[in-house]
Every structure is written in C-alpha cells, then in structure tokens.
C-alpha positions in Angstrom: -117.0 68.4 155.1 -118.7 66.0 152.9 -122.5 66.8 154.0 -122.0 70.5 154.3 -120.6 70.4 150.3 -123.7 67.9 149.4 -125.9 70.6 151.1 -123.9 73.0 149.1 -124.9 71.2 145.8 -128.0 71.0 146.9 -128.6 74.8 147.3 -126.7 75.8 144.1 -129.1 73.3 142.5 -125.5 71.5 141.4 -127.3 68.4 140.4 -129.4 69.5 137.3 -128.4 68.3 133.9 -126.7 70.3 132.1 -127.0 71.5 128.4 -126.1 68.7 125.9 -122.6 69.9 124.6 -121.5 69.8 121.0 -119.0 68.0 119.5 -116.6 70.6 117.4 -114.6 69.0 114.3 -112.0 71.3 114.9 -111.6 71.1 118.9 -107.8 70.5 119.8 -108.0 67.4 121.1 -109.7 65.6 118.4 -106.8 67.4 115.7 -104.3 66.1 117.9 -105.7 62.8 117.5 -106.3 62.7 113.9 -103.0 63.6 113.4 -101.1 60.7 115.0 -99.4 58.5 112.1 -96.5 56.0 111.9 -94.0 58.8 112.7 -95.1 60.5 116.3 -97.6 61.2 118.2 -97.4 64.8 116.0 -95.8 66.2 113.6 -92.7 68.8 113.6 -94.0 72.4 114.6 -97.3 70.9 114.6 -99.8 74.2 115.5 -102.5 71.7 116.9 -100.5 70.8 119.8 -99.5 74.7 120.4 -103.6 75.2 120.6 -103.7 72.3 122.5 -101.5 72.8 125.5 -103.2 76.4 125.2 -107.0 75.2 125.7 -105.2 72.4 128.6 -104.3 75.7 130.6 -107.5 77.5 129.7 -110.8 75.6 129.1 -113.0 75.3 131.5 -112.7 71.8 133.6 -117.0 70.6 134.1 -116.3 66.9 135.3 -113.6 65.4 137.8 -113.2 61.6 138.5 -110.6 58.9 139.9 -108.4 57.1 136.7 -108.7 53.8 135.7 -106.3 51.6 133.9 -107.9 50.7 130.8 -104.7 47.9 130.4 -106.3 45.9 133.5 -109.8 46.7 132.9 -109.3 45.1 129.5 -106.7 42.2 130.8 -103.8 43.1 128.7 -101.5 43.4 131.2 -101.9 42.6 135.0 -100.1 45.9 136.5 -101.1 45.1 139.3 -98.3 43.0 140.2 -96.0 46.0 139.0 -97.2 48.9 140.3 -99.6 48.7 143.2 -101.3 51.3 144.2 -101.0 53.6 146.8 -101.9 56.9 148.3 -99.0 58.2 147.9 -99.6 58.5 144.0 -102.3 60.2 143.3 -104.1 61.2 139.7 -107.2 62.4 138.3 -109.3 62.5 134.7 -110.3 66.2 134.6 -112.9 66.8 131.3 -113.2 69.8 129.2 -116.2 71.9 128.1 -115.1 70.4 124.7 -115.0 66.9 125.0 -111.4 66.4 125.9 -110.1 65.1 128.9 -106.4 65.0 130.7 -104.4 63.1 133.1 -104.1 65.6 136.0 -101.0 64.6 138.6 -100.8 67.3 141.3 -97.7 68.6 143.1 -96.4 66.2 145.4 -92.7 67.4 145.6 -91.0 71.0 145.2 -88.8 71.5 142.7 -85.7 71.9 144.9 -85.9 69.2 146.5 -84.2 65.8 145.5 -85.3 62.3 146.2 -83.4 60.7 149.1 -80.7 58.8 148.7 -82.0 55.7 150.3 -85.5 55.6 148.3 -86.0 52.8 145.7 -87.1 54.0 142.8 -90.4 51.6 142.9 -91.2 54.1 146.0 -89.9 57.4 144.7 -92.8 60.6 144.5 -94.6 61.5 141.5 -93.4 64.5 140.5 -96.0 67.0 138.4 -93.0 69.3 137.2 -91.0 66.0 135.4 -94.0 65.2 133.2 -94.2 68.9 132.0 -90.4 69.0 131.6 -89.9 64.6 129.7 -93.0 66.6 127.1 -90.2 69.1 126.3 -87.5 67.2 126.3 -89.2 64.8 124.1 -90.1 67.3 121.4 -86.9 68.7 121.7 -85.4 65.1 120.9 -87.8 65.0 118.1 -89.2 61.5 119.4 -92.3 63.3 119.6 -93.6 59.9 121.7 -94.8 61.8 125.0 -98.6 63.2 124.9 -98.7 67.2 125.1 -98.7 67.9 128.7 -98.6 71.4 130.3 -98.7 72.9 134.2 -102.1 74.6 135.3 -103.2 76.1 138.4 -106.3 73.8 139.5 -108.7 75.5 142.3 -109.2 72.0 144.1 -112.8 73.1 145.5 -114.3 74.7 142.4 -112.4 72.1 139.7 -112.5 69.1 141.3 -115.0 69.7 144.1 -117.6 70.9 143.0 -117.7 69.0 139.5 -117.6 65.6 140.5 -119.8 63.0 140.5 -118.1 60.7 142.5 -119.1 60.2 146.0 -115.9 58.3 146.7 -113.6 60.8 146.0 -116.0 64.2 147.3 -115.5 61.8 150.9 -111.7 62.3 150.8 -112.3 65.9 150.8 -111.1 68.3 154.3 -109.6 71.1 155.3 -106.5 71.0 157.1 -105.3 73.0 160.8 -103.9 75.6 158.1 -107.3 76.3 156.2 -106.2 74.3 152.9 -108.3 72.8 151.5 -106.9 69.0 150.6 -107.8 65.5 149.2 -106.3 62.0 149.2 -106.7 58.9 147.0 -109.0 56.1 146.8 -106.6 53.1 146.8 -106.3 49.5 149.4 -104.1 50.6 151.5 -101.7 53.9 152.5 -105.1 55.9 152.0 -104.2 58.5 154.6 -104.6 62.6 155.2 -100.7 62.3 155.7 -100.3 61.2 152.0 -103.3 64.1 151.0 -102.7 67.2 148.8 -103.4 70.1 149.6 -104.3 73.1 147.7 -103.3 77.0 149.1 -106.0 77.3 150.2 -107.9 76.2 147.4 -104.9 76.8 144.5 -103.0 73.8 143.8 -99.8 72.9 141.1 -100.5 70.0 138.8 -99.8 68.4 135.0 -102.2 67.9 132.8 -101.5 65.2 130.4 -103.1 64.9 127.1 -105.8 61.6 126.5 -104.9 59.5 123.6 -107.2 58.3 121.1 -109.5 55.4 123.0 -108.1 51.6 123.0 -111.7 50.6 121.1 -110.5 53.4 118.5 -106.7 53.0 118.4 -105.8 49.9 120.1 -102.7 49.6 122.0 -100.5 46.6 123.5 -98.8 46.7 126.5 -95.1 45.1 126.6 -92.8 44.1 129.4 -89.7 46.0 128.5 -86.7 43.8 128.2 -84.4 45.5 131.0 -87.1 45.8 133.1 -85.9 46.1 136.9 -86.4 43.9 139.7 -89.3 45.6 141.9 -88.3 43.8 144.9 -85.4 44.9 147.8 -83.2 42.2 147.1 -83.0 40.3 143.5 -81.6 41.7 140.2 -83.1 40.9 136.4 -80.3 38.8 134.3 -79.4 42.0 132.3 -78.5 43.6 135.8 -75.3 40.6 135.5 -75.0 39.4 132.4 -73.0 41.9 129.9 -74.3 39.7 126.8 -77.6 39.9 127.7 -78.6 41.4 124.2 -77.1 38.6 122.3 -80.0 36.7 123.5 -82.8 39.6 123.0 -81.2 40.3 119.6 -82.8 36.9 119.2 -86.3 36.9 120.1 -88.6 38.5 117.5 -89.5 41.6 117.1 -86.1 42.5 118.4 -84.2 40.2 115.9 -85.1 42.6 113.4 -86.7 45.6 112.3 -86.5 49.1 113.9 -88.3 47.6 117.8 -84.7 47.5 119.5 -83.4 50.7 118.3 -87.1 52.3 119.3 -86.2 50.1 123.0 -82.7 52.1 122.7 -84.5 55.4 122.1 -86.6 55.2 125.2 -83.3 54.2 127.1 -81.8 57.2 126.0 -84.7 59.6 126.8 -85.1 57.6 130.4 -81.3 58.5 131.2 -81.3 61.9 130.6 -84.7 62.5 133.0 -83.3 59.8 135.2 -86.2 57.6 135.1 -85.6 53.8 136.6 -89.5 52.9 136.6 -89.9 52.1 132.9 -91.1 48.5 133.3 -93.6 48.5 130.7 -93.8 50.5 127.0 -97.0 50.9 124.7 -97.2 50.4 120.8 -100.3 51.7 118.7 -101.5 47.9 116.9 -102.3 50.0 114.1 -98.6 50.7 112.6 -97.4 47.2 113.5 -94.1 45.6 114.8 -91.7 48.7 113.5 -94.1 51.0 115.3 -93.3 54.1 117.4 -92.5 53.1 121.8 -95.2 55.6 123.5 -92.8 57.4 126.3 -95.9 57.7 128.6 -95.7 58.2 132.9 -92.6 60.0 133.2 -93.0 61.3 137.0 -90.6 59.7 138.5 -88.0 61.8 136.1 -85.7 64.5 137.4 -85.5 63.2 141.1 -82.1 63.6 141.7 -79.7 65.9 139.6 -76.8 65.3 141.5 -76.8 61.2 140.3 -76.4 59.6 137.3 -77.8 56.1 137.0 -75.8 54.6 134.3 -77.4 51.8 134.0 -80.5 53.2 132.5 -78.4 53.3 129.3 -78.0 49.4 129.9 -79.5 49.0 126.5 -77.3 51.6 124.7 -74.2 50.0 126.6 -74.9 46.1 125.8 -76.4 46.0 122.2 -74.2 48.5 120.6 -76.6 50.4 118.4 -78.1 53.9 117.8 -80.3 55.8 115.2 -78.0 57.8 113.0 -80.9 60.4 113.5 -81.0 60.1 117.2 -77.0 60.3 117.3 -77.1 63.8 115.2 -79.8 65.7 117.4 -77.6 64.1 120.2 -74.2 65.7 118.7 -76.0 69.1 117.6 -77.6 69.5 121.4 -73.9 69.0 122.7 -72.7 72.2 120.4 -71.9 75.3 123.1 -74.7 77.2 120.1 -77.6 74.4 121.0 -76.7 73.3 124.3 -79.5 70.9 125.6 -80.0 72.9 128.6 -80.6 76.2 127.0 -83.1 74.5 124.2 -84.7 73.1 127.6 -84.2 76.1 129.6 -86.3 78.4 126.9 -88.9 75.9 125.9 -90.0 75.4 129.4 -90.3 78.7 129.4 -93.4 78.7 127.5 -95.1 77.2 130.5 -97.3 79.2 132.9 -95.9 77.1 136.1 -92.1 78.3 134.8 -89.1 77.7 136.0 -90.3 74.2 135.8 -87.3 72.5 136.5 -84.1 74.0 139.0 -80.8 74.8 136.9 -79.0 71.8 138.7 -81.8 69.5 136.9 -80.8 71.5 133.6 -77.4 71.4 133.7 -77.3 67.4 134.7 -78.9 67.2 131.1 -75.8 68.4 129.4 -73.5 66.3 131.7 -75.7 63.2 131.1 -75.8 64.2 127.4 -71.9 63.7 127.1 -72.2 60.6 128.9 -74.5 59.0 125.9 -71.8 60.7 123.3 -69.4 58.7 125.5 -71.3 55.7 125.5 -71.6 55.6 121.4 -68.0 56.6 121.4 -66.8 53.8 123.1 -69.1 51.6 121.3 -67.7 52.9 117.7 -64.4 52.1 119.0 -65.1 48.6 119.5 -67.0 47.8 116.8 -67.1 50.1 114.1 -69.6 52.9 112.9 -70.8 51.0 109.8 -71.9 48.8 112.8 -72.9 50.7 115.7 -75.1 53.9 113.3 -78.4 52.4 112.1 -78.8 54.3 109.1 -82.6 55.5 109.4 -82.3 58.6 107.7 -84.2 57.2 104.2 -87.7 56.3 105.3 -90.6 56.2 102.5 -93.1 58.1 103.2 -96.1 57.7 105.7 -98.9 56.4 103.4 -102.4 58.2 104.2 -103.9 54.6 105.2 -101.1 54.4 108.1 -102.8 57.3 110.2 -105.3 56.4 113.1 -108.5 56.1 111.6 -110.8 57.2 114.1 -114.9 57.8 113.8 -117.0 60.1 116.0 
C-alpha cells in the first residue's frame, strides 16, 4: 500500500512545492488568539470563534503529521511517566490553507456505547464526540477554558494520505478485508492493525481541536493537579483517604491564597459533570500569573459512562468547602426546569455537523450530576456557612490591555 501510494505521488507529481501561502491578519485562528486575555480563552458571544469552528469544518486540510508534546520536548513536565503512549490513542496535527492547524482525534468509540465496567480510567478509549460535547459544555458554563473544537468528516486518503510528508505515518496506511481504508499510530508498543482506524471507506468521524498560541509566543506551565489519581492497579493518592486533605493544600502557595484553588474547584466541577477521572495535570498561560485562568484541555475520556456517577471527581468541592459565587449562579440557573443543562446542551450541540453528538442518557446524566454539585454546596453551606463556603468573585477590575497575549507574526 505504501509503494503503490508513493508511485501515486509520483504520477500526480505530489511532491512539487507548492505556492508560498500568505499570512491573512484577519484569518480565524490568529483572531482567536489575539483575543485570549486574563478572563478565557474568548470572550462571551465572541463571533471569532463562530468563524472559527466554521473554517475548522470547511478549509481545506494541505498538510497531515503525527503530534508532539511540546511539554516533554521542552522538559517541563516528564508525561511520560503519566500517560504513555499507545496505539490505542491515536491523534493527528492536520494544517489549514491559512496557517492554522488542529488537534484531530478520530472516532474510536460509538456514541451508544459505554465504557466497561471493569476498565480503569488510565485505559479508557478516547472518545472524539466528548471533546466536541466538554467545548460546549464549557461555554455553556461560561469557563470559556476549553479551545473551540468542532466534528468534521475527514476523507483519511485524500486528508491525511495524500498530504503528508511523513513516511512514518503514510507506512501505517492499508486497507482492510472490508475495503476501508485505515491507519494506526506510531507509538513503542500496542502499534497494531487491531488498534487501527478505519475510515468508510475512505470517510471517517473525528474532532478537531483548536491550536493555542505557541509556548515561545505564550508560554505555558504544566502542573501536577493536587487530587491527581493513582495511575497504578493497586495504591490510592492521600486525598483518596484523608478527608482533611485540603487543610494541608490550603497551605502550600499558590493555593493558600488567591483565586488558584477555586480555579482547581472549577475544573473539578466541569470534570464531574463529563465524568472525566484522567485530569492529572492542568495548564496556566505564565503570562496572567498565579490568579490565572486552569486551561480545561484533553477531555476524551469524558462521557464514558452515563449510567455512573464518580463522586469523587468533586473530591475537591467536597473537602475544601468553597465555590465561585459566579460558578454557583450559572449552576442554580442551569438547574431551573426553563434552562435545564441538558436542553442548553441538547440545542448547542446541535450547531455541529456530526449532531446528535452525545446520546440522551449522556444528556440527561448532566442534569442528575448537576443536582448532585447543588447537593454538594448545600451540604457544605450547612456546615459552614455561606459567608464561608461563596467566594464572592462577582467585582473584578477590569482586564487591562497590557494583560492580553502579546503575540508577533
């Protein structure tokens, strides 16, 4: 397969340079990036991200390539002995005629399906449809901390075939006893035809997730997370037994003080309600500082199993005691029968061409997970008081024009 598609290059004279492309001030991506500040990765009802996700589904794809993980390549965090890889997760860097480039994850899972019961969640698929549906659901929450992602249709010859340049990954290239055409990934081990996607023949489901600003333009840092889980089979982290555990992260800076715990609460929140147990790590732009925004970045192993609630996800809700008052009011008004989180979710999601993106069992588990949060802060208010449990964040100054990401072209 691999010599008859190089012979195939050869003929379509494939290999020739192509015309030097200009760079457009007002392409989609670059707006998107420009307009990162201390506040999101956006702004509310921001119409760059609308023409983003549009030209994501649209533009035409001229370059395909394996991902790298700029955190190890630059030594800021040895993942490695996190997440290792394997073929069984499987991404790619797809660029645009315009410059802009996504994170492309294809379908490994349909959407009815739930993860098994006996999987650890260090082992659980990659799911395309749960990145498209945590983008919502963030915007929805008005975190605003996941990078525009939207659902396309990739032809797996003509997009990624045919417009690499890598020989590695044009060799994991076949066709399958059905016709399909189908690829696998480039990793040490696992790197089988059994772990390959395949396309139908050629057609195949995937996300596409927007690239942030470059770490030599907007630096980030890479954090162990403090109720990170154990990513063994036998073994649990202290918070897994200790109930007072945030006593003793309330006092290690930056979490003594500051908005970094509440931001950690935050992402607990958002992790429960797509039932994400894989959130080992967060990201923080250098450029805004300690009090900076938590990027909610890889959320594929989301929405594996509706019919489970994994409480302890909300560990950090549960332990420290403390919630945005901003947070808690979207919270409350998404639990009103008139703005019910599932039918916010079930219309934005809409908007996507690879809709229904999620089942209505993964829908509905939103609203029962949602009352479990109100629960949560209810029994916390109890205890404690509001005056002490309701961060009041709802008088901020505003953003100064010198805390955007300055970037140069």
């Amino acid at each position: 397969f691999s010599r008859r598609h190089k012979l195939y290059r050869e003929e379509l004279n494939l290999t020739s340079l192509a015309a030097p492309l200009l760079l457009r001030p007002e392409a989609s991506w670059l707006q998107f990036h420009l307009g990162i500040s201390r506040d999101g990765l956006y702004p509310r009802s921001s119409p760059t991200v609308n023409r983003l996700l549009r030209d994501m589904q649209e533009f035409t794809i001229i370059s395909a390539d394996y991902s790298q993980d700029e955190k190890v390549l630059l030594g800021a965090c040895d993942c490695s002995q996190i997440v290792k890889p394997s073929g069984v997760h499987l991404k790619l860097v797809l660029r645009f005629q315009d410059f802009g480039k996504a994170m492309f994850k294809p379908m490994r899972q349909k959407r009815e399906e739930e993860t098994p019961e006996d999987f650890f969640y260090f082992i659980d698929f990659q799911r395309h449809n749960a990145e498209i549906a945590a983008f919502h659901l963030d915007r929805i929450l008005d975190f605003r901390r996941v990078p525009p992602t939207v659902g396309r249709l990739i032809n797996v010859t003509k997009e990624i075939l045919e417009v690499t340049k890598n020989e590695i990954l044009q060799s994991v290239f076949f066709v399958s006893p059905a016709s399909n055409v189908c690829f696998f990934a480039k990793c040490p081990y696992l790197c089988k035809t059994e772990y390959a996607v395949c396309g139908n023949p050629h057609l195949l489901e995937g996300s596409l997730s927007a690239f942030l600003p470059s770490l030599n333009l907007a630096p980030r840092l890479s954090i162990p997370n403090p109720w990170i889980r154990s990513y063994s089979f036998d073994g649990k982290e202290e918070w897994e037994v200790n109930p007072l555990y945030c006593n003793t992260v309330r006092e290690i800076y930056p979490y003594s003080n500051g908005n970094r715990l509440l931001n950690i609460i935050d992402m607990a929140i958002f992790d429960f309600l797509i039932g994400n147990m894989d959130r080992h790590h967060y990201e923080m732009f250098t450029k805004f500082g300690d009090d900076g925004f938590l990027l909610h970045l890889d959320n594929a192993r989301g929405f594996g199993r509706h019919s489970h609630d994994e409480t302890s996800i909300l560990a950090p809700l549960s332990q420290c005691c403390i919630i945005k008052r901003t947070t808690l009011l979207r919270l409350q008004l998404l639990a009103e029968p008139e703005y019910r989180l599932s039918d916010v979710m079930r219309e934005s999601l809409l908007q996507d061409r690879l809709a229904p993106v999620l089942t209505e069992p993964h829908l509905l588990a939103l609203d029962r997970r949602l009352q479990l949060i109100l629960k949560a802060v209810r029994k916390c208010i109890d205890t404690y008081g509001e005056a002490k449990v309701v961060a009041n964040d709802t008088t901020q100054p505003q953003t100064p024009a010198s805390d955007r990401v300055k970037l140069t072209t």
